[in-house]
Chimera marker file (.cmm) of the C-alpha trace (Angstrom):
<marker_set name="trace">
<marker id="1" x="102.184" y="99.258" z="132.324" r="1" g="1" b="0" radius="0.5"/>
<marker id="2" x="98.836" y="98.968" z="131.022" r="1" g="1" b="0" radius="0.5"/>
<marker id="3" x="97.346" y="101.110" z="128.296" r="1" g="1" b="0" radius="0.5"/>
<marker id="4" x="93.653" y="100.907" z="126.928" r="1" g="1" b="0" radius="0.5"/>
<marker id="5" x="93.564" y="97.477" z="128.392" r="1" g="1" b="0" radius="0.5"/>
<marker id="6" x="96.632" y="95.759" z="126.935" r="1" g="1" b="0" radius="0.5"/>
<marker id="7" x="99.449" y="95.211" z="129.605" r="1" g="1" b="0" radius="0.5"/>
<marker id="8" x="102.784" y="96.372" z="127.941" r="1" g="1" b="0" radius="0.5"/>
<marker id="9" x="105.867" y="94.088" z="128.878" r="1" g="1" b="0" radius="0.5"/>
<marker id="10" x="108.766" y="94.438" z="131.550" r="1" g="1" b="0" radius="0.5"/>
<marker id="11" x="111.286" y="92.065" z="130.578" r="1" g="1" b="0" radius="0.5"/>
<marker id="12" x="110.775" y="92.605" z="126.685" r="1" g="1" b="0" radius="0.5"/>
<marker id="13" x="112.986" y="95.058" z="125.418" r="1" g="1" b="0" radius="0.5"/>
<marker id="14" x="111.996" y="97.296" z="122.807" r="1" g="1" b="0" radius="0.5"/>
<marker id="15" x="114.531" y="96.987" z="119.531" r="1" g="1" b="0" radius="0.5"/>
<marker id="16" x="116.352" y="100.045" z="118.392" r="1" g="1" b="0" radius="0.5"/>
<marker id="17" x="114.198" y="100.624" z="115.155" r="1" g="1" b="0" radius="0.5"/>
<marker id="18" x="111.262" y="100.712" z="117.132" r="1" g="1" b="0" radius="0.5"/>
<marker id="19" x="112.946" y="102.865" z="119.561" r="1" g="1" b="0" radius="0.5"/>
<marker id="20" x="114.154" y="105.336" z="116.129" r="1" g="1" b="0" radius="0.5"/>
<marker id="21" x="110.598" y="105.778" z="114.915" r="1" g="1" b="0" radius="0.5"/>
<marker id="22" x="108.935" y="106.431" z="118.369" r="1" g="1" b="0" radius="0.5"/>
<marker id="23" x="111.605" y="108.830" z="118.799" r="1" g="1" b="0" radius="0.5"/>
<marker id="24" x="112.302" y="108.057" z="122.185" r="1" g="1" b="0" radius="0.5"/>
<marker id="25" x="115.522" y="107.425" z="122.337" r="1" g="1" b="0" radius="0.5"/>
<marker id="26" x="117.957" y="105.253" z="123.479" r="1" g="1" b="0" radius="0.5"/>
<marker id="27" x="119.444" y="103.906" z="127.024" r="1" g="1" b="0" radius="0.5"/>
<marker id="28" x="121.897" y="101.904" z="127.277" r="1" g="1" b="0" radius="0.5"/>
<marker id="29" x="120.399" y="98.647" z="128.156" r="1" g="1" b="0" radius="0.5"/>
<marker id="30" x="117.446" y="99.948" z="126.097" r="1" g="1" b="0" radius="0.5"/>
<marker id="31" x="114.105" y="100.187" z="126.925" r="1" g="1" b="0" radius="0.5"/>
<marker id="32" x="111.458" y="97.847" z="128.239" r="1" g="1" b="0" radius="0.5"/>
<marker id="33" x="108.111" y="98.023" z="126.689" r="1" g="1" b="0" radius="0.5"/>
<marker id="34" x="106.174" y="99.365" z="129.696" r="1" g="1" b="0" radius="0.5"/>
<marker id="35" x="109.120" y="101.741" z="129.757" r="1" g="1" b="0" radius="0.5"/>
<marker id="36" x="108.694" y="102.933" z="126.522" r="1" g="1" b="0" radius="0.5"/>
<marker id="37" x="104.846" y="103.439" z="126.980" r="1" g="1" b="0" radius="0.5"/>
<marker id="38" x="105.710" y="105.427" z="129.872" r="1" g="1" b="0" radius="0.5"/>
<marker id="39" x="107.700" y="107.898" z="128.022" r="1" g="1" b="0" radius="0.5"/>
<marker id="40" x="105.193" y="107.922" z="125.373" r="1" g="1" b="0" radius="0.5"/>
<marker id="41" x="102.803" y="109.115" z="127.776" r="1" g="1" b="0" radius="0.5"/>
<marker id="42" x="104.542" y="111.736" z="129.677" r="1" g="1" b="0" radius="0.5"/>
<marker id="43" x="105.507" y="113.404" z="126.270" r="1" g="1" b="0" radius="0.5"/>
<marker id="44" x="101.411" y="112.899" z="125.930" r="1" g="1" b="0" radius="0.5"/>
<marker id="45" x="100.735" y="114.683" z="129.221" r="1" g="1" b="0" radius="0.5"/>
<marker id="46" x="102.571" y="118.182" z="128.557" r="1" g="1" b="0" radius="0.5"/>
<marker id="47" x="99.280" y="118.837" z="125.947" r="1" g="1" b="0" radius="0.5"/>
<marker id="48" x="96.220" y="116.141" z="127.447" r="1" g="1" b="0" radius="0.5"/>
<marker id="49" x="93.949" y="118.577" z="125.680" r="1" g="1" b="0" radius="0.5"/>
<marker id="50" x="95.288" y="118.419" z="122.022" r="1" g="1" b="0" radius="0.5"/>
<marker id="51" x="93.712" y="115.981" z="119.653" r="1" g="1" b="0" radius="0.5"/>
<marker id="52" x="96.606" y="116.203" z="117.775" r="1" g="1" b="0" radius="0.5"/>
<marker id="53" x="98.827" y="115.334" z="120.499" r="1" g="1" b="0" radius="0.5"/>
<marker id="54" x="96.170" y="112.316" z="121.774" r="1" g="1" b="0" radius="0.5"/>
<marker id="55" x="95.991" y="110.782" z="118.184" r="1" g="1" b="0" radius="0.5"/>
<marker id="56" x="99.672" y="110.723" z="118.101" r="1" g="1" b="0" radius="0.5"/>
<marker id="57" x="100.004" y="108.710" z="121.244" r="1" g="1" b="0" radius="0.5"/>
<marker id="58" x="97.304" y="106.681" z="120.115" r="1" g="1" b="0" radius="0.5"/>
<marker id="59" x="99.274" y="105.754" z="117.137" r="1" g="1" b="0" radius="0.5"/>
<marker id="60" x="102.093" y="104.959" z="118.454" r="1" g="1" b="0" radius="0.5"/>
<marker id="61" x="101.031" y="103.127" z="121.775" r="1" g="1" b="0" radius="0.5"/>
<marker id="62" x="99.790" y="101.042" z="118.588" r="1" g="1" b="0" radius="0.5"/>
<marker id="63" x="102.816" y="100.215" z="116.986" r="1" g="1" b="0" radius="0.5"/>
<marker id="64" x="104.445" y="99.574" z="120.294" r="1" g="1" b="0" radius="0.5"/>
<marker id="65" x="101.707" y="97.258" z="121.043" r="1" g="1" b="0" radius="0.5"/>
<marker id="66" x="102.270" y="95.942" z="117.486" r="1" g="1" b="0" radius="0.5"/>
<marker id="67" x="106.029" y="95.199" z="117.841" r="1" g="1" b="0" radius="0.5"/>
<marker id="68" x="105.463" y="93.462" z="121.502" r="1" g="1" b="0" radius="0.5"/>
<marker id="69" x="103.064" y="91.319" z="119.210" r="1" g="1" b="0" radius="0.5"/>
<marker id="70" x="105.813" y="90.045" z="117.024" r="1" g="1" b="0" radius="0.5"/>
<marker id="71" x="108.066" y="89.706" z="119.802" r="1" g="1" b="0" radius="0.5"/>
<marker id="72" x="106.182" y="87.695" z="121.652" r="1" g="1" b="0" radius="0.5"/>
<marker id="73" x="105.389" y="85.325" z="118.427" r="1" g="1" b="0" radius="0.5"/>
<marker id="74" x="108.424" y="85.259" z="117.798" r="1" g="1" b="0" radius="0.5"/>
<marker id="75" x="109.518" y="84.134" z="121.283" r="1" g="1" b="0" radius="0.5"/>
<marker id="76" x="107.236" y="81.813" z="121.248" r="1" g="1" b="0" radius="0.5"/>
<marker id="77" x="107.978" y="79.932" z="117.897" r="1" g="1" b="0" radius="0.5"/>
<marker id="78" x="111.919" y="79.756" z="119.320" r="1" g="1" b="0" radius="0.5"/>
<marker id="79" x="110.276" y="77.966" z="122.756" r="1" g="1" b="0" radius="0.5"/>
<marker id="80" x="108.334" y="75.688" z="120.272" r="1" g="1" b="0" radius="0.5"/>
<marker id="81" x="111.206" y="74.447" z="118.317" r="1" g="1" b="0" radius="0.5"/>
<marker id="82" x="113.604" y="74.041" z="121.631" r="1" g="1" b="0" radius="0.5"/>
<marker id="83" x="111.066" y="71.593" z="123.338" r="1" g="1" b="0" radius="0.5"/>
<marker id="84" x="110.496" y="69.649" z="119.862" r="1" g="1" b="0" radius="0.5"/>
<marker id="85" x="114.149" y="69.670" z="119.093" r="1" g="1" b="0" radius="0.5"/>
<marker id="86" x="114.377" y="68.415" z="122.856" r="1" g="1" b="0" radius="0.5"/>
<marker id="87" x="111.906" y="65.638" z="122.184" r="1" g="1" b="0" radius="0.5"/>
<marker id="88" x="113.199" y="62.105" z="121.090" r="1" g="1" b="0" radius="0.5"/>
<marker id="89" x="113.523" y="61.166" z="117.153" r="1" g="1" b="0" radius="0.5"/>
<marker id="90" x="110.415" y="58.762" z="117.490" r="1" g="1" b="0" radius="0.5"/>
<marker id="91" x="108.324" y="61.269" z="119.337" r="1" g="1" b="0" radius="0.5"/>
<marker id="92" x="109.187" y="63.948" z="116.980" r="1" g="1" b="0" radius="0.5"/>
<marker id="93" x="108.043" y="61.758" z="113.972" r="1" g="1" b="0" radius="0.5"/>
<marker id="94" x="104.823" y="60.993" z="115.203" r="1" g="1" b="0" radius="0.5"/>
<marker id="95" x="104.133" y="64.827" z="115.570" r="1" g="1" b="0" radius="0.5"/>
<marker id="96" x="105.207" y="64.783" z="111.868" r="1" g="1" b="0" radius="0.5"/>
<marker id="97" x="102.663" y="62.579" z="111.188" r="1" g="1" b="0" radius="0.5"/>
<marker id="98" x="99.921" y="64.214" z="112.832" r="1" g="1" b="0" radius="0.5"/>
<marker id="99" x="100.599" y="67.412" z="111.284" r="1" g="1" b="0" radius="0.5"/>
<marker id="100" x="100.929" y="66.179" z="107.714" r="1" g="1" b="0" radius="0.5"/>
<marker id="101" x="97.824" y="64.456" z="108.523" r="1" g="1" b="0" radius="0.5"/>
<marker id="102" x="96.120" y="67.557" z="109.616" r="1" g="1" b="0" radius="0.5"/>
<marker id="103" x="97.177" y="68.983" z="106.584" r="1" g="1" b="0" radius="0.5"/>
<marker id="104" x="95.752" y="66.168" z="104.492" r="1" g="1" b="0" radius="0.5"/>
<marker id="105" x="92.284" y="66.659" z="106.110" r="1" g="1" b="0" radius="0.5"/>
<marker id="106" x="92.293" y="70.458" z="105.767" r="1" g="1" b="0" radius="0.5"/>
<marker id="107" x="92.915" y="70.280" z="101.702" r="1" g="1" b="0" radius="0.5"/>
<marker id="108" x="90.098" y="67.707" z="101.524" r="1" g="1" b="0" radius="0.5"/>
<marker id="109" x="87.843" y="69.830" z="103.081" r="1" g="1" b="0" radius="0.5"/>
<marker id="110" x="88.368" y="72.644" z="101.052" r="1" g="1" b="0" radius="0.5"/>
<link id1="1" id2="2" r="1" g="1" b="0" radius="0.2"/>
<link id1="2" id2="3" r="1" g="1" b="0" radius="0.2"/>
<link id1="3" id2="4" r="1" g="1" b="0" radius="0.2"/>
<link id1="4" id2="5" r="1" g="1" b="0" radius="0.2"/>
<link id1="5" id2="6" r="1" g="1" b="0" radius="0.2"/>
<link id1="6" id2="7" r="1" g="1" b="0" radius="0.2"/>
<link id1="7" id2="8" r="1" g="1" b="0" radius="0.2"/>
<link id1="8" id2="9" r="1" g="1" b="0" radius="0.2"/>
<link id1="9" id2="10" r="1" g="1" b="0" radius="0.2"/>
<link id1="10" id2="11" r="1" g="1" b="0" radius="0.2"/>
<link id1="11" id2="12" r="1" g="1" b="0" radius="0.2"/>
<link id1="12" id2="13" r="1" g="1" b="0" radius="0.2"/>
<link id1="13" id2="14" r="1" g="1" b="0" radius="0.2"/>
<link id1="14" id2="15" r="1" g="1" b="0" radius="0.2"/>
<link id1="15" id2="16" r="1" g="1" b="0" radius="0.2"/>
<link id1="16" id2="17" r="1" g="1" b="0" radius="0.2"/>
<link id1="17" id2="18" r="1" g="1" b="0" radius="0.2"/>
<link id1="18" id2="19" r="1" g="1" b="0" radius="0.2"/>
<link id1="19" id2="20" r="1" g="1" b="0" radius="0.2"/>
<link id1="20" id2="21" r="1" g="1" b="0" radius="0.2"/>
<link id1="21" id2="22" r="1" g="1" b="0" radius="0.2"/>
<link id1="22" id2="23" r="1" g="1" b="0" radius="0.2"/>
<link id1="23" id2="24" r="1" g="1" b="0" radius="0.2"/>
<link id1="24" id2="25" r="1" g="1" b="0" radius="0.2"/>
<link id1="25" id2="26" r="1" g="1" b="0" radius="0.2"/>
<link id1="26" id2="27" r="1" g="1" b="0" radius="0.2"/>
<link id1="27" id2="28" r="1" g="1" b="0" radius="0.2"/>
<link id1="28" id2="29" r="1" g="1" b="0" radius="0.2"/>
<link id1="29" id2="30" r="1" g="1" b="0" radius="0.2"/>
<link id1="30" id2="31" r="1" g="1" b="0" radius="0.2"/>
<link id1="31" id2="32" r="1" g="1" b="0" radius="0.2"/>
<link id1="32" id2="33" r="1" g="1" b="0" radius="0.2"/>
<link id1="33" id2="34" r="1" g="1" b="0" radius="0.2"/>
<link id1="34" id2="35" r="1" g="1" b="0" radius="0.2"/>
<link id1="35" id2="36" r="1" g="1" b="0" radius="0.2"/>
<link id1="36" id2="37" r="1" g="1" b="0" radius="0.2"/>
<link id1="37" id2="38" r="1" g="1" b="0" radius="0.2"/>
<link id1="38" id2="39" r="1" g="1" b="0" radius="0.2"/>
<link id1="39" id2="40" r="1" g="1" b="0" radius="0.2"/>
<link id1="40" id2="41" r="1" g="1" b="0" radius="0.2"/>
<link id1="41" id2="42" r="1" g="1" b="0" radius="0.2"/>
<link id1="42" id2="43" r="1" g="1" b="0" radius="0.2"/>
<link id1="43" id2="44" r="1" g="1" b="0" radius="0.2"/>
<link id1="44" id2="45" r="1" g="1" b="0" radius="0.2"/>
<link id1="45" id2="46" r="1" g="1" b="0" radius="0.2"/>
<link id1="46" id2="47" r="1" g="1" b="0" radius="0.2"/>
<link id1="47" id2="48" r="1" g="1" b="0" radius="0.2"/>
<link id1="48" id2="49" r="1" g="1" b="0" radius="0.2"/>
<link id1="49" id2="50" r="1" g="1" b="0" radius="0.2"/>
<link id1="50" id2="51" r="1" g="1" b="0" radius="0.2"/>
<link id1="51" id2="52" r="1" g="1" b="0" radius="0.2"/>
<link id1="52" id2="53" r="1" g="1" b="0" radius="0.2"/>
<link id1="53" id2="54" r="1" g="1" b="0" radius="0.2"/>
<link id1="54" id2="55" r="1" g="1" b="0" radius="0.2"/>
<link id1="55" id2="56" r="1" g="1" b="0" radius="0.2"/>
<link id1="56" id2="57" r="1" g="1" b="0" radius="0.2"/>
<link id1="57" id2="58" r="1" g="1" b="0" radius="0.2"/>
<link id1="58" id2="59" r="1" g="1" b="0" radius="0.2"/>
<link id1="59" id2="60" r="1" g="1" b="0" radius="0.2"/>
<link id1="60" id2="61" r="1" g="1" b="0" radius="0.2"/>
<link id1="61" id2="62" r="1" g="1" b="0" radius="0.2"/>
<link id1="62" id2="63" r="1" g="1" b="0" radius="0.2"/>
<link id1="63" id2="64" r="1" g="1" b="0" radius="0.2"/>
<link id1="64" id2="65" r="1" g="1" b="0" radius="0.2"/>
<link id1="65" id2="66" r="1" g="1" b="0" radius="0.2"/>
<link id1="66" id2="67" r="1" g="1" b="0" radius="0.2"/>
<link id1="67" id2="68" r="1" g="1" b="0" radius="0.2"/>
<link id1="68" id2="69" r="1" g="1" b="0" radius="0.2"/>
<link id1="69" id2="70" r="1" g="1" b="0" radius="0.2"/>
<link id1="70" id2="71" r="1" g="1" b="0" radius="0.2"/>
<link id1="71" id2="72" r="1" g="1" b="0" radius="0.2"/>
<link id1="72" id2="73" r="1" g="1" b="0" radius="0.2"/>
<link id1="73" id2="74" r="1" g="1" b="0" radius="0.2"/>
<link id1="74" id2="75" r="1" g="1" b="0" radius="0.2"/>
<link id1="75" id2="76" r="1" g="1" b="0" radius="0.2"/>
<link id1="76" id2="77" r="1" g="1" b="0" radius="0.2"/>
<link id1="77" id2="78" r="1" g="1" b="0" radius="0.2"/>
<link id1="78" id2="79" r="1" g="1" b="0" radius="0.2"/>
<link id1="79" id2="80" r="1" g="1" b="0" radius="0.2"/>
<link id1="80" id2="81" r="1" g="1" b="0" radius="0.2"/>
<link id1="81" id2="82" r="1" g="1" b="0" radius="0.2"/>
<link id1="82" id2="83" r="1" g="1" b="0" radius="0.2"/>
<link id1="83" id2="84" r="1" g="1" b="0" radius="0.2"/>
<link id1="84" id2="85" r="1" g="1" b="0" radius="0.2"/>
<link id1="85" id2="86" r="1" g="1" b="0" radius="0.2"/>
<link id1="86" id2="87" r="1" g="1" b="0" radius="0.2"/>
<link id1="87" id2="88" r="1" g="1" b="0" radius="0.2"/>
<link id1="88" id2="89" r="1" g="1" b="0" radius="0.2"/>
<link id1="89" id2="90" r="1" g="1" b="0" radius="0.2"/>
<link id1="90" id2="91" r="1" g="1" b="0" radius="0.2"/>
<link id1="91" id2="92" r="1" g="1" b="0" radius="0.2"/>
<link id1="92" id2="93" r="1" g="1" b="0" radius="0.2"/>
<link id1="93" id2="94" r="1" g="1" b="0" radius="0.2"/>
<link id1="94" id2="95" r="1" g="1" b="0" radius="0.2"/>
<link id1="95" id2="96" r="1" g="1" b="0" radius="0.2"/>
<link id1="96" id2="97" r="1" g="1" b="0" radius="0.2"/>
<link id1="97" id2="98" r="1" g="1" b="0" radius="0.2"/>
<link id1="98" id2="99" r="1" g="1" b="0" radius="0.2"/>
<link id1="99" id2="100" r="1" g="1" b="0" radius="0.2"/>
<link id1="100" id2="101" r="1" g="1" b="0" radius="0.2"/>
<link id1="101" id2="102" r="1" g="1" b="0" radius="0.2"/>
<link id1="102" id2="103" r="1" g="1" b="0" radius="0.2"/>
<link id1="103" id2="104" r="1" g="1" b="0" radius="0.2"/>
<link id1="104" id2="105" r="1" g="1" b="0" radius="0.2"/>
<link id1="105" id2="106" r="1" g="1" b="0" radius="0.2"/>
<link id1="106" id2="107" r="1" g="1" b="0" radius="0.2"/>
<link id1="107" id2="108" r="1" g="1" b="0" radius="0.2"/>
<link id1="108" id2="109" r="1" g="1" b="0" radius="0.2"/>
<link id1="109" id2="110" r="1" g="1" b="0" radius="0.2"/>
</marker_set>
């Protein structure tokens, strides 16, 4: 589902807060993000003329896109420490190393 050029997820699901304050609902196996943005914008649809109503989906199409955001960092960061912690002990030091000097070279600079 894609909505003012940002593609909205179908295998993220949406959490229940997010869910709660988009008043959309629940389903059982909850909702996927492009299905959420789909509801959104039939709701949108019964009024396409009413600022009100357009400002409204704006905003929230916004904090979905917001919440797939964190998600996906989130996500991400896990992958990132599975495929260190799968790395051996030596290779993981040397990363060490190369971010603590990285961080040495950034404090100089400043």
């Amino acid at each position: 589902m894609i909505f003012n050029d940002y593609v909205f997820s179908n295998r993220i699901t949406v959490p229940k807060e997010v869910c709660k304050r988009l008043r959309i609902g629940q389903k059982k196996n909850g909702y996927t993000f492009a299905d959420a943005a789909k509801k959104l914008l039939v709701e949108s649809k019964e009024r396409p003329n009413d600022p009100i109503s357009k400002n409204g989906l704006e905003a929230n199409m916004q904090l979905l896109e917001d919440a797939q955001e964190e998600i996906k960092q989130k996500m991400e960061a896990e992958q990132a420490v599975e495929q260190f912690n799968s790395l051996p002990p030596e290779q993981q030091v040397a990363i060490m190393n190369q971010e603590g000097e990285r961080a040495q070279d950034a404090v100089a600079q400043e």
